[in-house]
C-alpha positions in Angstrom: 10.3 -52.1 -94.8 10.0 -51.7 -91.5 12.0 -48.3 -90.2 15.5 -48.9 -87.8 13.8 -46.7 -85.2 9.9 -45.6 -84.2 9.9 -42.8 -82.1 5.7 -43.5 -81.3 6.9 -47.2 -79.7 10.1 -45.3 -77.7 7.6 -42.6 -76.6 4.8 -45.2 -75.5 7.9 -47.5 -74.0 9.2 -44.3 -72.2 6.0 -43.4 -70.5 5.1 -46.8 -69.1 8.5 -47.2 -67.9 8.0 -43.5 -66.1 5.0 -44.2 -64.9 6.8 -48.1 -63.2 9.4 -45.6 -62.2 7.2 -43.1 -60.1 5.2 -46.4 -58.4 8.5 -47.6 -57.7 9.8 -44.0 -56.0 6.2 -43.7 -54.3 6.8 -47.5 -52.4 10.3 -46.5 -51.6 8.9 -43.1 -50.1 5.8 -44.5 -48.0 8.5 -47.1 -46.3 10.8 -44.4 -45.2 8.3 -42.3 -43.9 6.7 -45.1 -42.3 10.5 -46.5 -40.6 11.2 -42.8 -39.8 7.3 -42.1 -38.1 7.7 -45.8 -36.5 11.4 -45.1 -35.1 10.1 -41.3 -33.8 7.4 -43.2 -31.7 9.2 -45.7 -30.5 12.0 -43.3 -29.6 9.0 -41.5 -27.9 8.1 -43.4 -24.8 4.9 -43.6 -26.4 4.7 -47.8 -26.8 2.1 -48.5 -24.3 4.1 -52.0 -22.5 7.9 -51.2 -23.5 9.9 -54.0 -21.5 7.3 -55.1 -19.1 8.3 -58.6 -19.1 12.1 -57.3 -17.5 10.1 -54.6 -15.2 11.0 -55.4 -11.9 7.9 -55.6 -9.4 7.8 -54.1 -6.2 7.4 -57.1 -3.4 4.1 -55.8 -0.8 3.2 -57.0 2.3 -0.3 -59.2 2.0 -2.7 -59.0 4.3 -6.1 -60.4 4.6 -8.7 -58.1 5.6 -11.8 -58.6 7.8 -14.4 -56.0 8.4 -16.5 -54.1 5.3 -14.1 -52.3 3.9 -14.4 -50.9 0.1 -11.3 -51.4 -2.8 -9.1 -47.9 -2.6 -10.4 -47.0 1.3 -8.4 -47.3 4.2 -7.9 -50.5 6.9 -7.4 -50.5 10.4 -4.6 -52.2 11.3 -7.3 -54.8 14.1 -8.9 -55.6 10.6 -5.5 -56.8 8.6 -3.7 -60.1 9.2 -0.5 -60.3 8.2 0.2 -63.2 5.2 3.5 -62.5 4.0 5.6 -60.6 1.3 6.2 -60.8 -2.2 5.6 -59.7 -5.7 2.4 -61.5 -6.4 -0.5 -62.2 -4.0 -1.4 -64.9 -2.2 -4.2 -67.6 -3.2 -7.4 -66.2 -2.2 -8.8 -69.3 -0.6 -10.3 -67.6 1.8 -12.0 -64.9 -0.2 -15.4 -65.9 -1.3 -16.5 -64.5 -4.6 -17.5 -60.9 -4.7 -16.5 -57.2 -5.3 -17.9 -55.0 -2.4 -15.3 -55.5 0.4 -11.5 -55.9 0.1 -10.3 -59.9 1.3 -6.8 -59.7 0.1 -4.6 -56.4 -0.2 -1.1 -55.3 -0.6 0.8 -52.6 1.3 4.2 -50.7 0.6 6.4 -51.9 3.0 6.5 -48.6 4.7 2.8 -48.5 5.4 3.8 -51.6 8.1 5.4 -52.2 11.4 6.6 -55.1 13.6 5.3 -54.9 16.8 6.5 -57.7 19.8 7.8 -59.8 16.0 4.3 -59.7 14.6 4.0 -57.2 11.0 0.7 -54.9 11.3 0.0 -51.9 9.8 1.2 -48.9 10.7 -2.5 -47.4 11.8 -4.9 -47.1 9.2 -3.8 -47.7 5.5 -4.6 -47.5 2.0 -3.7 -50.5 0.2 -1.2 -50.0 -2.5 -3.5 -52.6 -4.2 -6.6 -54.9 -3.7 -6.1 -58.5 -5.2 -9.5 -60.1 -4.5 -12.7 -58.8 -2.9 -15.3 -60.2 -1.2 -19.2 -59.3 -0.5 
């Protein structure tokens, strides 16, 4: 006859369910600390793009640029014609492919004047940023 209780099955029963107990605790511990450390960063400002979609751009005044004139160096205001203003460039139809000279730049819309109702710069300026380039 077989005996009411056997204390070798409850012991071997009681360590396999510690051991499904501890994996169980050790899951539930990596997700926390991973939601925590995952919050903390986003919390951070360190997400590379947060909200870029919603960012609101900053309109420029396009210009076409004559004259040899390198991406990041400054143009005379004889060498800019005025295009127009917005948040995204105009089409570079007139910019042959190419990367030594600037063909179509942006300025801040302090970096330009109106002079007798036509925009120029305002002397020699730095684009804000270069949208296509020419040789």
């Amino acid at each position: 006859m077989e005996p009411f209780f056997d204390l070798k099955k409850f012991i071997i029963m009681t360590t396999k369910v510690k051991k499904l107990l501890g994996a169980i605790f050790a899951i539930v511990l990596i997700a926390t600390v991973v939601t925590v450390y995952g919050s903390s960063i986003s919390g951070s400002g360190l997400k590379k793009h947060e909200n870029t979609a919603n960012a609101k751009q900053a309109s420029l005044r396009w210009f076409q640029i004559s004259g040899s004139h390198a991406p990041g160096t400054a143009v005379p205001p004889a060498d800019a014609t005025y295009l127009g203003e917005g948040t995204t460039p105009p089409p570079a139809d007139e910019c042959p492919d190419g990367t030594n000279n600037q063909c179509i730049s942006g300025f801040n819309t302090n970096q330009t004047m109106v002079v007798n109702g036509n925009r120029m710069l305002n002397g020699s300026q730095t684009p804000a940023t270069v949208s296509a380039t020419r040789n």
